[in-house]
C-alpha positions as CSV (number, residue, x, y, z in Angstrom):
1,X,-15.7,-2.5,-141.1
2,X,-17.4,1.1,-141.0
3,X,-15.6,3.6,-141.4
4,X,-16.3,7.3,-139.7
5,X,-18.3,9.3,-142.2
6,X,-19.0,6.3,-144.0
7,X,-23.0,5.5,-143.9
8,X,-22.4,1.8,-145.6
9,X,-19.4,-1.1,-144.7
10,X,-16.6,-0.1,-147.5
11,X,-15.5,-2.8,-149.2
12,X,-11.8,-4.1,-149.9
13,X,-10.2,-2.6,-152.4
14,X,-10.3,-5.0,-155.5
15,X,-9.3,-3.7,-159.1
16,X,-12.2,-5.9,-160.5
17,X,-15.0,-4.2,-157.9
18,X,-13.9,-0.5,-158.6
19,X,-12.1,0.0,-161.6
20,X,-9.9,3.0,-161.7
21,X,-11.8,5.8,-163.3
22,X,-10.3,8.9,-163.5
23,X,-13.4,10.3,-165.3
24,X,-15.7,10.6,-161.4
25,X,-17.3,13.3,-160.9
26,X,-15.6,13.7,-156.8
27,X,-12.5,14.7,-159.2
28,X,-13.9,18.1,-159.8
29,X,-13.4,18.4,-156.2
30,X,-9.4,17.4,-156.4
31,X,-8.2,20.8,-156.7
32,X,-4.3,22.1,-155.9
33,X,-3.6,24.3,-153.4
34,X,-0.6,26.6,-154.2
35,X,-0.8,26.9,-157.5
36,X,0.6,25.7,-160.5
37,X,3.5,23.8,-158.3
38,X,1.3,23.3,-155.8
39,X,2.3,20.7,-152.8
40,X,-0.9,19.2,-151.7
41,X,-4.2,19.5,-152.6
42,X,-8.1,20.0,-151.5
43,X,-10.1,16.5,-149.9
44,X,-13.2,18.4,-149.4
45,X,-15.3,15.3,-148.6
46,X,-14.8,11.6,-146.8
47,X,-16.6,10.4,-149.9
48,X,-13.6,11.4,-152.3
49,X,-11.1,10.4,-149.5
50,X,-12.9,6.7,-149.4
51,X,-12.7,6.2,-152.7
52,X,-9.0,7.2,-153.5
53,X,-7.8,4.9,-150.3
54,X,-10.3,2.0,-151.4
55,X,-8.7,2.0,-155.4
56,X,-11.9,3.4,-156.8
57,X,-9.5,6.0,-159.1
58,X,-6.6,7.6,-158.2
59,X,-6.4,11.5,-157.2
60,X,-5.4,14.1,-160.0
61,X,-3.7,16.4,-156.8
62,X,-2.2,15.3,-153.6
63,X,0.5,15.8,-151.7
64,X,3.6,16.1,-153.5
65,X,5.3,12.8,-152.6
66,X,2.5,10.8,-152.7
67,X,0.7,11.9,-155.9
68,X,2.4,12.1,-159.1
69,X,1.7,15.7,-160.6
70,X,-0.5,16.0,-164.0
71,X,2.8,17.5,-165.2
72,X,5.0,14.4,-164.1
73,X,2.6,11.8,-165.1
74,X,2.9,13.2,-168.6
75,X,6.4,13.2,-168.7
76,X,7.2,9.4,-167.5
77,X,4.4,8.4,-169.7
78,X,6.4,10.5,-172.7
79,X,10.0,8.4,-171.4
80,X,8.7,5.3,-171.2
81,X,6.4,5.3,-174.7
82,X,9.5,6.9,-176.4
83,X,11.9,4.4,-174.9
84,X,9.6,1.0,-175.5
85,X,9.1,0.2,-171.8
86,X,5.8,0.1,-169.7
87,X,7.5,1.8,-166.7
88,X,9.5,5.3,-166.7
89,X,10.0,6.9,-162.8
90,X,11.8,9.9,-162.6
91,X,14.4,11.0,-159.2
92,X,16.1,14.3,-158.4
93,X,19.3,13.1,-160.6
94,X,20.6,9.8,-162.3
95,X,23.0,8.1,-159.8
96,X,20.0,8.7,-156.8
97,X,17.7,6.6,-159.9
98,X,20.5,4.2,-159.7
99,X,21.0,4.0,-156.1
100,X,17.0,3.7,-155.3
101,X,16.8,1.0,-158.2
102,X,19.5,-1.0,-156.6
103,X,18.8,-0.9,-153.0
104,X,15.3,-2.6,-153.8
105,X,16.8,-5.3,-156.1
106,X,20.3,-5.8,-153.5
107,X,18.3,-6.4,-150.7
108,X,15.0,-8.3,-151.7
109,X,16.7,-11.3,-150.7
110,X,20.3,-12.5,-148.3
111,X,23.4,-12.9,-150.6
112,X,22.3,-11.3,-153.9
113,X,25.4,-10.3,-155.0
114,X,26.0,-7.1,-157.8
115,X,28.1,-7.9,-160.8
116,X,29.8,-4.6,-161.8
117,X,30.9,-4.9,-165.7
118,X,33.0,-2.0,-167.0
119,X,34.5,-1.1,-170.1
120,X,37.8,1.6,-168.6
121,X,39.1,2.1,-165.4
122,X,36.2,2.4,-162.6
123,X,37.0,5.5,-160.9
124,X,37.2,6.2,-156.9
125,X,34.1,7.8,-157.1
126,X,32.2,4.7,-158.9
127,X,33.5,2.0,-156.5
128,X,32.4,5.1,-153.2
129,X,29.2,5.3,-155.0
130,X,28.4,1.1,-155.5
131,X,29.8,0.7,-151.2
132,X,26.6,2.9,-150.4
133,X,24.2,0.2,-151.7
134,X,25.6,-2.3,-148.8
135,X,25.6,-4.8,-151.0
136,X,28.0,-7.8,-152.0
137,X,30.0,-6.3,-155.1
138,X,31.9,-8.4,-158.2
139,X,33.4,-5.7,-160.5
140,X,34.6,-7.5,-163.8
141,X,36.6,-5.1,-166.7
142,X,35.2,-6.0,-170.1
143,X,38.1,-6.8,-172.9
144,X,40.2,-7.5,-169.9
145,X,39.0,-10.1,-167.6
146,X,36.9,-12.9,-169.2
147,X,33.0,-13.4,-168.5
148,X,31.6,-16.4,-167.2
149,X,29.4,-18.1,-169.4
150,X,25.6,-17.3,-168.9
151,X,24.8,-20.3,-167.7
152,X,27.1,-19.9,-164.5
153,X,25.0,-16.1,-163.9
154,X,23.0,-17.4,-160.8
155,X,19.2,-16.2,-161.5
156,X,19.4,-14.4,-158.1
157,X,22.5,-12.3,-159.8
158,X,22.0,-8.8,-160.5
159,X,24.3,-7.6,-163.5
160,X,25.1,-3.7,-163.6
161,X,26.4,-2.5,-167.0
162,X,28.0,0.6,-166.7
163,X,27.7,2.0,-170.0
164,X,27.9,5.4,-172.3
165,X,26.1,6.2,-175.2
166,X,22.1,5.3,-176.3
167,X,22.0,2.7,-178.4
168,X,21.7,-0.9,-176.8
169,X,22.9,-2.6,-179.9
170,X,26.3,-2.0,-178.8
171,X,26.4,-3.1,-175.4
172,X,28.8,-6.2,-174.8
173,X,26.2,-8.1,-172.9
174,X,23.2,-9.3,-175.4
175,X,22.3,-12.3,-173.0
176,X,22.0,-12.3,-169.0
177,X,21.5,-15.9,-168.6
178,X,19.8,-16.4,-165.4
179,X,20.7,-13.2,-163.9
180,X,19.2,-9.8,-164.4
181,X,20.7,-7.1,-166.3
182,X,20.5,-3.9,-165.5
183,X,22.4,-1.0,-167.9
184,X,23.4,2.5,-166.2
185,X,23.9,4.6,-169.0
186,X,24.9,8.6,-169.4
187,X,22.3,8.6,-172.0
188,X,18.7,7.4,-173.1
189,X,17.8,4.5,-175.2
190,X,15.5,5.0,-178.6
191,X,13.9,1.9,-177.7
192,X,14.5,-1.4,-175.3
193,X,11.0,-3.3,-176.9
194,X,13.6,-5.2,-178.8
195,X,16.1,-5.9,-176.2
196,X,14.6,-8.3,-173.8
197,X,16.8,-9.4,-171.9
198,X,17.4,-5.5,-170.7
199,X,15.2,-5.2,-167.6
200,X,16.3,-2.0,-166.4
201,X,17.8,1.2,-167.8
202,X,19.0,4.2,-165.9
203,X,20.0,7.9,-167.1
204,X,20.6,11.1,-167.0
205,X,17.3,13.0,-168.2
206,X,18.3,16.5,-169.6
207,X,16.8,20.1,-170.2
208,X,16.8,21.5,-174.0
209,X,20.8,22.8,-173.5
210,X,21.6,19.1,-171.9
211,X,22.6,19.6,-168.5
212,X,21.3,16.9,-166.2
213,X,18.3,18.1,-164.3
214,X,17.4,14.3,-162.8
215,X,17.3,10.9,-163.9
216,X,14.9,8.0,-164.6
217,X,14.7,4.2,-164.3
218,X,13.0,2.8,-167.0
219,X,11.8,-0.8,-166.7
220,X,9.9,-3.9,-167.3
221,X,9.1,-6.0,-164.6
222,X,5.7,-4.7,-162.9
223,X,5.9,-6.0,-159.4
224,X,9.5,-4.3,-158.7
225,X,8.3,-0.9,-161.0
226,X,5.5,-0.5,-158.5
227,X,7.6,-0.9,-155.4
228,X,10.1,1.4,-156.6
229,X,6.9,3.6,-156.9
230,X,5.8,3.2,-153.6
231,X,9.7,3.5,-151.9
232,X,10.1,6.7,-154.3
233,X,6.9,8.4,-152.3
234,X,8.8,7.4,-148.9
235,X,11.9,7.8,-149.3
236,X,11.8,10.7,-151.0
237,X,14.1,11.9,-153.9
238,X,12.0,13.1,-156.1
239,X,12.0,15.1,-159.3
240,X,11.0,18.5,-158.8
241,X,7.2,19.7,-160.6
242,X,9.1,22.8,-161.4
243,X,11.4,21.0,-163.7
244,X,8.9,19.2,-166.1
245,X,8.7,21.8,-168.3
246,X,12.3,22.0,-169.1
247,X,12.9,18.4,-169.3
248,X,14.0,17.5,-173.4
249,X,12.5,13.6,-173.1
250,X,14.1,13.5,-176.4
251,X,17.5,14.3,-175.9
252,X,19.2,10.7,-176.7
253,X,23.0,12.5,-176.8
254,X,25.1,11.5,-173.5
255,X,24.6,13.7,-170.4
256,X,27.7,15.0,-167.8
257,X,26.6,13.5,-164.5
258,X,28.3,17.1,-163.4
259,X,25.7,19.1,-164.3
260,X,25.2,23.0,-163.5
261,X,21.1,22.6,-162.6
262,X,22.2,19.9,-159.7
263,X,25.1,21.9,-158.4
264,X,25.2,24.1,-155.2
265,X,24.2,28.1,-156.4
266,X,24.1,31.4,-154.8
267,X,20.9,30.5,-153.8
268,X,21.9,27.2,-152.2
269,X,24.9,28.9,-150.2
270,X,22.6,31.8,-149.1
271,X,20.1,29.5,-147.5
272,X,22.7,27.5,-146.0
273,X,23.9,30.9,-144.8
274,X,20.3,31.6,-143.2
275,X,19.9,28.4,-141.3
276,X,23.5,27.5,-139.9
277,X,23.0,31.0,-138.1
278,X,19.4,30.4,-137.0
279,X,20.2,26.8,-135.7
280,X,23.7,27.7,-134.3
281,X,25.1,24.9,-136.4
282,X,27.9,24.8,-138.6
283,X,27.4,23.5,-142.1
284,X,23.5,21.9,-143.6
285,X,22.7,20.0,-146.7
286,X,20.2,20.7,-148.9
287,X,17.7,17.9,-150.2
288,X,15.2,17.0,-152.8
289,X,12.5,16.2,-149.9
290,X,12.4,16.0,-145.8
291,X,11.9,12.5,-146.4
292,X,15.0,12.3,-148.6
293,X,17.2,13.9,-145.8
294,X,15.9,11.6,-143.5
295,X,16.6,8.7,-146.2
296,X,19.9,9.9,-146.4
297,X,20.7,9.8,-142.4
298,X,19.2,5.9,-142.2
299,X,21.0,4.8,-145.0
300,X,24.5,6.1,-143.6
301,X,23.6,4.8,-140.1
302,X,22.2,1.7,-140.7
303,X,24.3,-1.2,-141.4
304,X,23.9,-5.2,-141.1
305,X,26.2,-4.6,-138.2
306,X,24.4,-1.5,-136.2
307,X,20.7,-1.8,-137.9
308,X,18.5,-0.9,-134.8
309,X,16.8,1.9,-134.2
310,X,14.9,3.4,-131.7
311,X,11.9,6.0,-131.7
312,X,10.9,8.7,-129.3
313,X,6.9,9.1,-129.5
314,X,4.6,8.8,-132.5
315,X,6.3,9.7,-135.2
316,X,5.1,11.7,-138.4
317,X,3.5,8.6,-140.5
318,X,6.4,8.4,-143.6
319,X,9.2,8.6,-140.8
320,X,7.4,6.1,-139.0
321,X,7.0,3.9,-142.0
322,X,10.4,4.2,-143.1
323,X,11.9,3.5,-139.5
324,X,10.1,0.5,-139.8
325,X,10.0,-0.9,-142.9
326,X,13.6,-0.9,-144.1
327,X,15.2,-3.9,-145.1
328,X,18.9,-5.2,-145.5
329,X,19.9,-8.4,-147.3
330,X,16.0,-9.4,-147.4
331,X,15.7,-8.6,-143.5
332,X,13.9,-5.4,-141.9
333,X,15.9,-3.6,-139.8
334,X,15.3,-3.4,-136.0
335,X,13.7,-1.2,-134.6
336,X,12.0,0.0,-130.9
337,X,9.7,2.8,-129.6
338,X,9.6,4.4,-126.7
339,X,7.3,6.8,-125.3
340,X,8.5,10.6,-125.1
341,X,8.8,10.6,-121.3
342,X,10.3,7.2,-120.9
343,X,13.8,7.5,-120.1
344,X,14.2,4.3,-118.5
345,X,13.0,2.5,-120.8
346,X,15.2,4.5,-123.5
347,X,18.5,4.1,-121.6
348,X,17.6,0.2,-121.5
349,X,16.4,-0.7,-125.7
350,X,19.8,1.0,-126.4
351,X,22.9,-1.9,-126.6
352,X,25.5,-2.2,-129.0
353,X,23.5,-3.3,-132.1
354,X,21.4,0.7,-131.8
355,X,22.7,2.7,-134.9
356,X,20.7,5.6,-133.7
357,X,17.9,7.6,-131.5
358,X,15.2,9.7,-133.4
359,X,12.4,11.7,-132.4
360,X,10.6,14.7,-133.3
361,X,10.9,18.5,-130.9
362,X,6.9,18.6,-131.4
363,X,5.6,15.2,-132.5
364,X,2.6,14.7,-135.3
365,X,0.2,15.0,-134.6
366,X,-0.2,14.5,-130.7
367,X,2.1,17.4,-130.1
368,X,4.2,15.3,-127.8
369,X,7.8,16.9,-126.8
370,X,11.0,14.9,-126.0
371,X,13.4,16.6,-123.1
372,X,15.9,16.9,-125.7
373,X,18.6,17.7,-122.9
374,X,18.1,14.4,-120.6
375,X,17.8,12.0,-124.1
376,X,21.1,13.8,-125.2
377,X,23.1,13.2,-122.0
378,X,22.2,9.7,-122.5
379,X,23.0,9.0,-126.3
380,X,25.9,11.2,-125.6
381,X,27.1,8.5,-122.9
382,X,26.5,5.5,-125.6
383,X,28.1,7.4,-128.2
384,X,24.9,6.7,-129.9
385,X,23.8,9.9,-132.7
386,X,20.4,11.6,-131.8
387,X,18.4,12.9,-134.8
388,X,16.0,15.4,-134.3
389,X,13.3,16.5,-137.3
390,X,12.7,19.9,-136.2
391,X,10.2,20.6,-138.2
392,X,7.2,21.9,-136.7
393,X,8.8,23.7,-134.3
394,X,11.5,25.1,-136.3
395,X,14.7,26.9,-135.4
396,X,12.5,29.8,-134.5
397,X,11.1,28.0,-131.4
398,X,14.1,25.2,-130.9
399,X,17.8,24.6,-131.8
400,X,18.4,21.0,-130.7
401,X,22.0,21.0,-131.9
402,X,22.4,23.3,-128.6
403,X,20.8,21.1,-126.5
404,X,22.6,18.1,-127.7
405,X,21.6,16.7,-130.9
406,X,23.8,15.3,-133.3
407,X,22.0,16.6,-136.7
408,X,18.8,18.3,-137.5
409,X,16.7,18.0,-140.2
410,X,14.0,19.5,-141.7
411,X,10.9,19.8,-144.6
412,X,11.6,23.3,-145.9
413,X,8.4,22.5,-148.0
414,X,6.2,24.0,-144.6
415,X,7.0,26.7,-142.7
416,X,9.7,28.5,-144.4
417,X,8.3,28.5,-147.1
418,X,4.7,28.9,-146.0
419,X,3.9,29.0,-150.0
420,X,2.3,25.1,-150.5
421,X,4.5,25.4,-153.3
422,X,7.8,24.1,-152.6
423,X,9.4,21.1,-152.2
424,X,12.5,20.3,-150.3
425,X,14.4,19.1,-146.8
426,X,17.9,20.3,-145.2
427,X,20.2,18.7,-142.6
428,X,22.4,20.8,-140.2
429,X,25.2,19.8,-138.1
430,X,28.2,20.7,-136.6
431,X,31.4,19.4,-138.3
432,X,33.1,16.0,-137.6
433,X,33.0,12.4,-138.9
434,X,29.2,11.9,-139.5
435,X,29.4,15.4,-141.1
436,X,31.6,14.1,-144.1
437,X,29.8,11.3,-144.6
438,X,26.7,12.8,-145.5
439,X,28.7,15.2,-147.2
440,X,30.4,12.7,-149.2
441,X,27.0,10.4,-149.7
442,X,25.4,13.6,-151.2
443,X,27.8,14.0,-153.9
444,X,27.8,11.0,-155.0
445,X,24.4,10.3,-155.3
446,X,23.6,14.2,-156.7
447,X,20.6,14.8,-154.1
448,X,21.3,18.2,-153.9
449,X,18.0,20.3,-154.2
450,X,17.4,21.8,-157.9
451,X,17.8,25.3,-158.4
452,X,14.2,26.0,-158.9
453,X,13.4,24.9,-155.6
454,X,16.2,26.7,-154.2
455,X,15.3,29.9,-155.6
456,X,11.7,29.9,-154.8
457,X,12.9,28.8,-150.8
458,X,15.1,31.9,-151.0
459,X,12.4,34.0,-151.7
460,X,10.3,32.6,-149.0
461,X,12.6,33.4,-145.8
462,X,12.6,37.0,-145.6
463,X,9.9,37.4,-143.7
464,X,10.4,33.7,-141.9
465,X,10.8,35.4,-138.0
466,X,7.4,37.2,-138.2
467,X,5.4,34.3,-140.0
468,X,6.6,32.1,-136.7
469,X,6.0,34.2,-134.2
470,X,2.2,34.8,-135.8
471,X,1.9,30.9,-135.8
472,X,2.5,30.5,-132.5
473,X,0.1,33.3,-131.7
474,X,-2.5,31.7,-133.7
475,X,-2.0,28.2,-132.8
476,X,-2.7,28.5,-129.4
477,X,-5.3,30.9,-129.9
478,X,-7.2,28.5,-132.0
479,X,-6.2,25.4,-129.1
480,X,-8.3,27.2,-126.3
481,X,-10.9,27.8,-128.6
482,X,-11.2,24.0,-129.0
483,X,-10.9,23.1,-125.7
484,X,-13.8,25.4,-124.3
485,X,-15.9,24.3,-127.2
486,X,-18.8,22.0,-126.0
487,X,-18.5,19.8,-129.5
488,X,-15.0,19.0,-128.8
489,X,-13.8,16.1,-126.9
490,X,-10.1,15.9,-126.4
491,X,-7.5,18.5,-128.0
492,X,-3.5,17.7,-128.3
493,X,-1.4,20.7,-128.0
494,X,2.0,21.4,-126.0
495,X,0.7,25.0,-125.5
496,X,-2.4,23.8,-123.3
497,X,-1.3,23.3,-119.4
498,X,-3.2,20.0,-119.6
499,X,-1.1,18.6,-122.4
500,X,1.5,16.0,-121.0
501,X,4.4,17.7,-122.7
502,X,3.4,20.9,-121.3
503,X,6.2,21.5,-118.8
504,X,8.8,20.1,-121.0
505,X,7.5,22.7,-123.5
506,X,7.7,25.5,-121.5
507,X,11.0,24.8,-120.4
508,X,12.6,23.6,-124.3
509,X,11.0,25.7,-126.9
510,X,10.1,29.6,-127.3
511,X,7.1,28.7,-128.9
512,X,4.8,25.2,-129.5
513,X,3.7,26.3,-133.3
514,X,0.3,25.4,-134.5
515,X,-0.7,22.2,-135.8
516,X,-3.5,21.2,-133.3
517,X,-5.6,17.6,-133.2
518,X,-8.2,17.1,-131.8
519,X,-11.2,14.8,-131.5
520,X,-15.2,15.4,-131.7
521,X,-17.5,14.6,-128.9
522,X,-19.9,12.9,-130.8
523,X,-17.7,11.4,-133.6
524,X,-20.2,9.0,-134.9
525,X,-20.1,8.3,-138.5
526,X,-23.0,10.4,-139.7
527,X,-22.1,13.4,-137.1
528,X,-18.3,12.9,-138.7
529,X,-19.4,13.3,-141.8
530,X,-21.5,16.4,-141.6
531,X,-18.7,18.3,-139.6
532,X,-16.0,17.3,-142.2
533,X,-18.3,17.7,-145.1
534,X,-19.3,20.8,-144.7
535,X,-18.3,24.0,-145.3
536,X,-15.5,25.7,-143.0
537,X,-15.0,29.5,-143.6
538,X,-11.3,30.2,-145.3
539,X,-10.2,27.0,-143.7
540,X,-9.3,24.9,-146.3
541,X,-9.1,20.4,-146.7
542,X,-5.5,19.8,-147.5
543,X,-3.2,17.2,-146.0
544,X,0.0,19.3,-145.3
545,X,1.2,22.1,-142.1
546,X,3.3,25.0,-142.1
547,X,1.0,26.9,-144.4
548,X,0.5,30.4,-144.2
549,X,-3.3,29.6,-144.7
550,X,-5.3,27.4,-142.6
551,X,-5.6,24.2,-143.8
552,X,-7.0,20.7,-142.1
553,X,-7.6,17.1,-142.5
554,X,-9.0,14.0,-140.8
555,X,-5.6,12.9,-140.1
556,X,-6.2,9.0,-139.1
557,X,-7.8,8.6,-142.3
558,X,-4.9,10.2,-144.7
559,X,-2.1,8.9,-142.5
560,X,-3.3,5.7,-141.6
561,X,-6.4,4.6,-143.5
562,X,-5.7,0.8,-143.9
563,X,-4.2,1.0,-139.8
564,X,-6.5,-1.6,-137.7
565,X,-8.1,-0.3,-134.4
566,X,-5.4,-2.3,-132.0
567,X,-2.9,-0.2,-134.9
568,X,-4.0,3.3,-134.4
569,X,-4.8,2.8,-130.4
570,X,-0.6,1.4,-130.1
571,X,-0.5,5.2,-132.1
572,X,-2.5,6.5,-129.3
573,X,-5.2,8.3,-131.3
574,X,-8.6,7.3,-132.8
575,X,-9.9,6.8,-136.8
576,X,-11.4,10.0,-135.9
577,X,-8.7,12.2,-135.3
578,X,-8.8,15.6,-136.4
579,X,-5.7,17.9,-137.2
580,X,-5.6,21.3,-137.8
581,X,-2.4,23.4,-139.2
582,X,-3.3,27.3,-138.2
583,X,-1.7,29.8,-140.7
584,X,-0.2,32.7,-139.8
585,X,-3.2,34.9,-140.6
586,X,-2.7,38.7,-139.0
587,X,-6.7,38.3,-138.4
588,X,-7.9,35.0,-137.4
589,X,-11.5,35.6,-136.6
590,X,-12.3,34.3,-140.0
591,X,-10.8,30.6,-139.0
592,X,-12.5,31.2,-136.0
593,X,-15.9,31.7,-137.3
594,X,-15.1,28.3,-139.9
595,X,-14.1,26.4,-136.8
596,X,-17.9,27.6,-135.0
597,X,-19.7,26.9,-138.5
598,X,-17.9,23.5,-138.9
599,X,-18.3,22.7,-135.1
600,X,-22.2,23.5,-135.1
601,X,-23.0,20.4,-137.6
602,X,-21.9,18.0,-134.8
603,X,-25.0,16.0,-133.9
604,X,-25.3,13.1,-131.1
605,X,-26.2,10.1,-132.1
606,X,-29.8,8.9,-132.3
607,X,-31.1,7.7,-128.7
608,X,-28.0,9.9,-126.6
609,X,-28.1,12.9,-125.0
């Protein structure tokens, strides 16, 4: 298969073909955008793009959740070297380690069951804090109850040794027969290279006084290391960049899972403050990620009982991913789509196995807009929550709690902060039921957002109202630019009158933001590549929206590289899809001119007109 801007057939990615090399010379071109804690990063050409998604080396910069940091690589390379194991990943706090770590292993497979041993009484919160995994649960009290014999541990067993202190010498488990043991400890080990039987340790990891700032899994077993890699980048509770340099790997002293640094602060309770008035809603949480909000909302409304759920319109790609990939007790969850004027069809995929109904106020990257009103009326009949990610139309353009919605969440990480460097997601609601349950989830698991974050958030809103108006000025400016433009094909944007979400726009939001796709006219490969290549005035190559500078990206081939063509057409755009997230520039003429320069190198191909 060629791929646009690709001259030659790429090959499959095979390690043995194209080693990882993180010495090329399309590195130099990796750069971060927004500094040192920057969120995503420049792709300045299809070549480096290519390469990256075929496995030729991986990316020093990306976007936050899906490329380690420099700064993070370092330290889980430091965790795991110090601690004897080949694998350290690091989350927002120790119990969300835990929790991530054991919803993998709990549900690989149907009735894998968790064997809880504790040494003292297991407290409320410990047996509230195990219920979230959804798993089968044996708690057994050492010194009090006897332990079966190794041999009767089933090898499909997982073993959960709650423990305190570093040392594994002392732990009264030194065999796991068939099972697998796993220790959740308040503190880090020296070393587990001796201990083989350990195949996973969890803790607390601390800053140079010894509060908690996150926590880490360390661990040996490859295959299930890598796929708590890949389910850390989408489900999203992740350790903040900001925090690396205050992390004290070698702290091995025990660690209060109560810590200050992952506590609610002034800063916390004044952004609260800010966006319960500008959503009209009456309480919000604050979270690691966007993704980890939305994490947070699956996994409480989601069960083996209620695990469908359905989709209005094509989704952002993680949500999209996550919606369909999760799995309970070894089976993936059920899941429908329906299109974002289909009502019928909406009213007749929901029955009594439908948990819940998501969809996006402007969808990415089509720009699509549900009538938030009519789907409310109807999940409000069923009793069934509606989740709305409000994020790139924000409060400024749309409250959906007012016209119905159940909770709203957010990525703070784009246009409130407007920065590219932050990282973090929120969910608002009004009180009730479903309220303290997320409430309650987000204690126990510590996914509050780090101070850090928080603070540099805080800063950011101030001048939130006027940024959003000026990207909704922008936006559309920069859409009927593109549509008169004789290089431009087809442009997707609720603010255009030929838009299919048009009227619903006009009548549900104040504004329709300004993240824009669109496709060429001549979209060949060599034509693709000499547009996308090139140079484009103060516009920068970054995969991320809500930025006060202009950034773009080729959006089928970061979102959806490996996606067939029957894929991306049931997503209802092409390989070559374009996207471009205006910033709130007070003089746009210089986006404008990029756009014309960029444009310009668009070429038909040989033998057409």
């Amino acid at each position: 298969m060629t791929k646009p801007g690709s001259l030659t057939p790429i090959p499959s990615a095979d390690s043995s073909q194209h080693p990882m090399s993180a010495t090329s010379p399309l590195l130099a071109l990796n750069q971060p955008v927004g500094g040192e804690f920057g969120i995503t990063a420049e792709l300045p050409t299809l070549e480096l793009i290519h390469s990256f998604r075929e496995g030729k080396f991986p990316l020093r910069y990306g976007y936050y959740r899906h490329v380690d940091h420099p700064k993070l690589k370092v330290l889980q390379e430091a965790l795991a070297e110090q601690c004897g194991v080949p694998h350290a990943r690091l989350f927002c706090s120790a119990h969300a380690a835990l929790y991530e770590l054991l919803r993998l292993l709990a549900h690989e497979r149907k009735g894998r069951r968790l064997i809880v041993l504790h040494s003292g009484e297991l407290t409320p919160e410990w047996h509230e804090r195990l219920a979230l995994v959804q798993a089968e649960c044996v708690f057994l009290r050492l010194a009090v109850e006897p332990l079966p014999e190794a041999s009767e541990w089933s090898r499909h067993d997982l073993l959960l040794l709650l423990h305190k202190g570093s040392d594994p010498e002392t732990l009264p488990l030194q065999e796991a027969g068939r099972g697998t043991l796993l220790v959740c400890s308040d503190a880090l080990p020296p070393s587990l290279e001796n201990h083989p039987h350990i195949k996973y340790w969890t803790a607390p990891v601390s800053d140079a006084q010894g509060a908690e700032i996150g926590g880490v899994v360390l661990g040996k077993v490859d295959r299930v290391m890598g796929e708590l890699h890949e389910l850390r980048k989408q489900r999203g509770a992740i350790f903040s960049t900001r925090l690396t340099t205050q992390a004290n790997p070698q702290n091995l002293k025990s660690v209060s899972s109560i810590s200050a640094a992952l506590t609610a602060s002034v800063a916390h309770r004044e952004i609260r403050r800010i966006f319960t008035e500008m959503d009209n809603a009456e309480d919000a949480l604050l979270y690691p990620s966007g993704m980890a909000a939305i994490t947070m909302i699956l996994d409480t409304l989601r069960t083996v009982e209620r695990p469908k759920m359905i989709m209005i319109g094509t989704l952002y790609t993680d949500t999209y991913g996550l919606l369909r990939g999760s799995v309970l007790e070894g089976t993936t969850l059920d899941w429908e789509w329906v299109g974002v004027g289909d009502l019928g069809r909406l009213e007749h995929a929901i029955d009594d196995r439908t948990a819940l109904v998501f969809t996006e106020t402007i969808t990415n990257p089509l720009g699509d807009v549900s009538d938030l009103w009519a789907v409310s009326e109807l999940t409000r009949r069923h009793r069934i929550p509606l989740v709305v990610d409000n994020t790139l139309a924000t409060p400024f353009n749309c409250q959906p709690l007012a016209c119905g919605a159940d909770l709203v969440v957010y990525s703070t990480a784009k246009h409130f902060s407007g920065s590219n460097a932050h990282r973090g997601g929120m969910v608002l609601f009004r009180e009730g039921a479903l309220a303290d349950t997320l409430r309650c989830q987000h204690r126990l698991l510590n996914m509050e957002l780090c101070e850090d974050e928080a603070s540099s958030l805080r800063g950011c809103l101030t001048d939130f109202p006027e940024r959003m108006a000026q990207f909704n000025t922008n936006g559309l400016r920069v859409a009927e630019f593109l549509c008169q433009h004789p290089a431009v094909k087809e442009v997707h944007f609720p603010g255009l009158p030929d838009h299919p979400s048009h009227a619903v726009s006009q009548r549900l939001l104040r504004g329709t933001g300004s993240v824009i796709s669109w496709t060429l006219r001549h979209d060949h490969p060599e034509s693709f590549q000499a547009v996308y290549d090139g140079l484009w005035g103060p516009i920068l190559k970054a995969p991320t929206l809500g930025s006060n500078t202009t950034l773009m990206c080729p959006y089928a081939l970061v979102a959806h590289y490996h996606a067939t063509d029957e894929e991306l057409l049931d997503l209802g755009f092409p390989r070559t899809l374009l996207r471009i997230a205006v910033g709130c520039e007070s003089n746009l003429n210089e986006v404008l001119a990029g756009l014309q320069t960029a444009l310009a190198r668009a070429f038909p191909q040989p033998g057409q007109g």
